[in-house]
C-alpha atoms as one frame of an Amber mdcrd trajectory, in Angstrom:
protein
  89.810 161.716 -50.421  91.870 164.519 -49.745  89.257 167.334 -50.817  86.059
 164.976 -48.788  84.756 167.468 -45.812  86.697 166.532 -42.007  84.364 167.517
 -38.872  85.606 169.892 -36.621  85.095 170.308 -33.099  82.516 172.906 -33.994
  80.848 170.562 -36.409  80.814 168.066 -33.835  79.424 170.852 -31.302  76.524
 171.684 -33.229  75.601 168.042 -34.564  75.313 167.754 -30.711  72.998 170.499
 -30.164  70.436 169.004 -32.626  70.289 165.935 -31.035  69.484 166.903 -27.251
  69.453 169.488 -24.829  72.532 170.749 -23.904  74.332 168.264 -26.303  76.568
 170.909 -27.610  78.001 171.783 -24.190  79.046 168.521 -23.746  83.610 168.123
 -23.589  84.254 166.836 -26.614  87.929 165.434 -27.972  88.968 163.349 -31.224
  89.871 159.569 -30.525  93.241 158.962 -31.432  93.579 155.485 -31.624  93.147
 153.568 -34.983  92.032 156.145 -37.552  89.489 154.284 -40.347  86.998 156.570
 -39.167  86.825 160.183 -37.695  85.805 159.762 -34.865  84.953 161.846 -31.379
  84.690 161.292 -27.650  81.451 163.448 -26.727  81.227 163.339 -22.800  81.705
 160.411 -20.630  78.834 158.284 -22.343  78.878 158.746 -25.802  81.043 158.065
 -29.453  80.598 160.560 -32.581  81.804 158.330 -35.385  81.881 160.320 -38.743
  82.019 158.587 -42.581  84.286 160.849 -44.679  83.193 159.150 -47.823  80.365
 157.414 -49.685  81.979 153.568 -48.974  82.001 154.130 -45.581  78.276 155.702
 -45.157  77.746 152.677 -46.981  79.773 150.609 -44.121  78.449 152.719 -41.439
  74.453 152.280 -42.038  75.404 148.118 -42.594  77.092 148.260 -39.603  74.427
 149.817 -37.080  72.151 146.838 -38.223  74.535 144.115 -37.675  75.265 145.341
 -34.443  71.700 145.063 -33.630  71.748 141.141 -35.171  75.070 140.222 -33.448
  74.077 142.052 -29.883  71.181 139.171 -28.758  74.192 136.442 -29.633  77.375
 137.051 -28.485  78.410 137.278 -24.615  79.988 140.742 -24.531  78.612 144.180
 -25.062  78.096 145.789 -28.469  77.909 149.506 -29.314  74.116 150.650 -29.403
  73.477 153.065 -32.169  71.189 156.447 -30.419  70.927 158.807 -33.215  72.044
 158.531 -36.612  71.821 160.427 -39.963  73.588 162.503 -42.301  76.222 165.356
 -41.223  76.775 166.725 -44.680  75.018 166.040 -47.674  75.700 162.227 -48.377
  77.729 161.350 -45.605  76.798 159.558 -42.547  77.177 159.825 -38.769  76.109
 157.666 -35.934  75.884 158.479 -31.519  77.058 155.679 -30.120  77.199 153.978
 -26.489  80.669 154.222 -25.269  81.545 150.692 -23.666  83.194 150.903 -20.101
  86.751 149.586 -20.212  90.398 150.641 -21.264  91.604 149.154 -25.054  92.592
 145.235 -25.369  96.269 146.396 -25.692  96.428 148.144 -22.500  95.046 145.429
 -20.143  95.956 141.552 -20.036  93.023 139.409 -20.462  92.566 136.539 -17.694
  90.948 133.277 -17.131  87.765 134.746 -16.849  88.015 137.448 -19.855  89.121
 134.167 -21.872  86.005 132.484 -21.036  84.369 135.954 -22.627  86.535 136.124
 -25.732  85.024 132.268 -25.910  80.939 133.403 -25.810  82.011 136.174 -28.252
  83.140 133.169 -31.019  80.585 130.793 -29.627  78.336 134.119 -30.160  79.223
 134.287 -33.697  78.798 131.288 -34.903  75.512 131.009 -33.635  74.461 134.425
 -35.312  72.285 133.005 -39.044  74.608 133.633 -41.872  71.724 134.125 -44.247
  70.281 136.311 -42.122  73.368 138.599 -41.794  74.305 138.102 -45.392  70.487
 139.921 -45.667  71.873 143.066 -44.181  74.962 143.315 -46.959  77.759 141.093
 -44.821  79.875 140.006 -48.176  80.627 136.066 -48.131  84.694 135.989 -48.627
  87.035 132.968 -49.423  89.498 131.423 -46.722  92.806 132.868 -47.419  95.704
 130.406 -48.413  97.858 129.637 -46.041 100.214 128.419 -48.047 100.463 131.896
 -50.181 100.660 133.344 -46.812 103.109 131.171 -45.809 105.630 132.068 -48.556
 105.098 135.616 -48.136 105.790 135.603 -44.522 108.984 133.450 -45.627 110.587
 136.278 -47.531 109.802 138.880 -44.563 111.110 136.694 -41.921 114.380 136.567
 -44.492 114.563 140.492 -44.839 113.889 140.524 -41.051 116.248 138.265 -39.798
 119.088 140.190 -41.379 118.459 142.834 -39.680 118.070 140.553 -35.929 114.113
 141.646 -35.813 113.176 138.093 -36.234 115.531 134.502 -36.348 113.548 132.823
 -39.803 114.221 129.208 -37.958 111.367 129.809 -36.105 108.864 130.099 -39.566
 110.865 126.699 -41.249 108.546 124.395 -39.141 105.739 125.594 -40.882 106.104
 123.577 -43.999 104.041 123.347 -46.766 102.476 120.026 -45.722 101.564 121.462
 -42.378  99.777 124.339 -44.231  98.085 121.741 -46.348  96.587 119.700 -42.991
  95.059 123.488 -41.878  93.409 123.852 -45.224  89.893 125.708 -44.045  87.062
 123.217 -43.602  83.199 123.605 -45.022  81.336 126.223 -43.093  81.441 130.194
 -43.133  80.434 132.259 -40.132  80.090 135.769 -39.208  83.016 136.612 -38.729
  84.518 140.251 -36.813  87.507 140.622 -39.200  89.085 143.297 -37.227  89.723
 141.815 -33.712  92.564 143.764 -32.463  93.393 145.120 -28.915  92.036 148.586
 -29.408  88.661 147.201 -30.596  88.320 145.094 -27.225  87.480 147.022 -24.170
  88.814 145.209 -21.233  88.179 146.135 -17.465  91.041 146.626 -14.733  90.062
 143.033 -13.675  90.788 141.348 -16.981  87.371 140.819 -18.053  86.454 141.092
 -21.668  83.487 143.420 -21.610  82.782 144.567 -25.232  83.694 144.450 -29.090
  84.220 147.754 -31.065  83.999 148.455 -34.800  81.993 146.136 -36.714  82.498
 147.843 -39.975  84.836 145.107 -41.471  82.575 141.973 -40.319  81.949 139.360
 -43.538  80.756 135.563 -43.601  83.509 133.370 -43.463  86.768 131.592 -42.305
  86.414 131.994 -38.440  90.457 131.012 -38.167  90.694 134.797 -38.905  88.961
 135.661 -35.697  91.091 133.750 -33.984  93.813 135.258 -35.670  92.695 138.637
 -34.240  92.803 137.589 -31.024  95.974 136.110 -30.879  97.282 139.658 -32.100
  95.166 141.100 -29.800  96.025 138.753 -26.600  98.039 136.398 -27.112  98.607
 132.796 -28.763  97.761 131.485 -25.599  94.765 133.203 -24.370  93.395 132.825
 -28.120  93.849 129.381 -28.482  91.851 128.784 -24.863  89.205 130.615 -25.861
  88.800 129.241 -29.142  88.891 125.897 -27.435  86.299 126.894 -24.804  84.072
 128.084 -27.914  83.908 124.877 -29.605  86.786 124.895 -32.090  88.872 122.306
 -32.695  92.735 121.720 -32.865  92.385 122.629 -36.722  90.489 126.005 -36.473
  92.681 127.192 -33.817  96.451 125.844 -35.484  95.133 127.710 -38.507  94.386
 130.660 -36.385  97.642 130.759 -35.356  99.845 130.357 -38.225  97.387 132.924
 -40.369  98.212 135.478 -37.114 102.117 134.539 -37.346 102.795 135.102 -40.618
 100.812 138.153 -41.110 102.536 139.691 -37.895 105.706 139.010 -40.009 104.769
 140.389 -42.778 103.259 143.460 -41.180 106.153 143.984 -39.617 108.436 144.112
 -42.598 105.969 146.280 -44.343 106.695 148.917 -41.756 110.267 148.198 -41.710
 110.797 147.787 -45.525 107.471 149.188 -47.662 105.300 152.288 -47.160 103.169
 151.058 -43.880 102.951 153.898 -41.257 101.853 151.593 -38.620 103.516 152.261
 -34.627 106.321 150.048 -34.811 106.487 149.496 -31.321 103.232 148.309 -31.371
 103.653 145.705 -34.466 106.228 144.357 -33.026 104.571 143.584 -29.235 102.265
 141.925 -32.021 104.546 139.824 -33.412 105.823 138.730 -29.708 101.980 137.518
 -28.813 101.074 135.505 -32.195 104.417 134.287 -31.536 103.892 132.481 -28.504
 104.523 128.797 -28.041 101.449 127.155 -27.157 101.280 122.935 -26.679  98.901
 122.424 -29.401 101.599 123.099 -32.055 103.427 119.716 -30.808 100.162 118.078
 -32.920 101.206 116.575 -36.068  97.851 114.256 -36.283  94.514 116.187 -37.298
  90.931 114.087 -37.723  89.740 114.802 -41.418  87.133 116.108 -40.092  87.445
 119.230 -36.813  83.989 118.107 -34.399  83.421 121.765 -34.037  82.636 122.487
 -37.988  80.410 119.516 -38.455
């Protein structure tokens, strides 16, 4: 990876050029936030996302036509692909719309943006799972909660000795409570990487698009929830999963998958060879963390209404 081609601004200056007049003059700068792709502001209307290797080319070209599938179903905007192609020999490139609207981490969400973040998973669910599997979407297996649960045990240990996090808070999740949010049948399209900076969220609160499709898959849709209570909050996750349909199962697993891998994100930072802003994992940890009513339910149905 280290020897792969990076675009420059020139590259990205010329790549420009060839696709319409006067492209190359546009003001161009890199996007700093995230980093999975290389990728370029180009004017006010515009995104230059580059794939530095053959996986993601292979990413890139899925994701253009899922965006396309996913775009007639869900409630908020989603990038439109102008131009795309190769910018050296193998390697992929793709103009994009640039959605109106600061990053998810920037900007609280209200009321109303809740009631988008609901038509996004209502969107989702409704999107045909055969049809998307068509397009190379990988089917993946729920995660255990219970593994995850352990794990997260031994960072909130290392954690709590060092006052980042007090490891009472994790004990209530016992292993019977992970057992009752066992997934249920039923795989979806799911996002898979529904953090802040891939929201774009007006001054008003309003959830206006979804960025960076690149990791979607078929399955659990707890982990979208997940995302968004990273992203927003426990709170403002848990309404809109509610308002989408899901029951008190989908969304209790949403939040305990988000809680313990905020912990042990964290202590990977803290502890392992993560590189992650720490300020920024730990404002994370702070919103999955959030109490929220729902956890005061110790009596589930067998079966969640919203995955029958």
């Amino acid at each position: 990876m280290s020897d792969a081609p990076r675009p420059t601004q020139d590259t990205v200056h010329r790549l420009l050029g060839t696709l319409f007049p006067d492209g190359g003059r546009l003001e161009v700068a890199p996007v700093t936030e995230g980093g999975d792709h290389s990728t370029w502001w180009a004017g006010t209307r515009y995104v230059l996302r580059f794939a530095l290797d053959a996986p993601s080319s292979a990413r890139m070209r899925r994701e253009i036509r899922l965006r396309d599938l996913v775009r007639q179903h869900v409630g908020v905007a989603v990038p439109a692909s102008l131009a795309s192609g190769e910018w050296t020999s193998g390697l992929t490139y793709t103009l994009d719309t640039r959605l109106q609207g600061a990053s998810g981490d920037a900007v609280d969400v209200t009321a109303a943006g809740e009631e988008d973040l609901a038509g996004l998973l209502g969107g989702l669910r409704a999107v045909p799972a055969a049809r998307a599997e068509t397009l190379g979407l990988r089917r993946t297996p729920p995660r255990s909660l219970d593994v995850l649960r352990r794990e997260a045990g031994r960072a909130a240990e290392r954690l709590g000795a060092d006052g980042e996090f007090e490891p009472a808070r994790l004990a209530q999740f016992t292993a019977h409570a992970a057992a009752q949010l066992a997934p249920q049948p039923g795989a979806v399209v799911v996002h898979h990487d529904l953090k802040g900076e891939h929201l774009t969220v007006t001054p008003d609160g309003r959830v206006r698009g979804a960025l960076d499709w690149a990791d979607a898959v078929i399955g659990d849709p707890a982990e979208d929830i997940a995302g968004l209570a990273v992203a927003v909050g426990s709170r403002a996750a848990v309404r809109a999963a509610t308002l989408a349909g899901y029951g008190a199962r989908a969304s209790l697993r949403g939040l305990w998958l988000a809680r313990c891998d905020t912990l042990v994100r964290l202590a990977g930072r803290l502890y392992g060879t993560d590189d992650s802003p720490l300020p920024l994992l730990r404002t994370q940890l702070d919103r999955a963390w959030e109490a929220i009513l729902l956890e005061l339910v110790t009596e589930l149905s067998d079966k969640d209404p919203d995955l029958s």
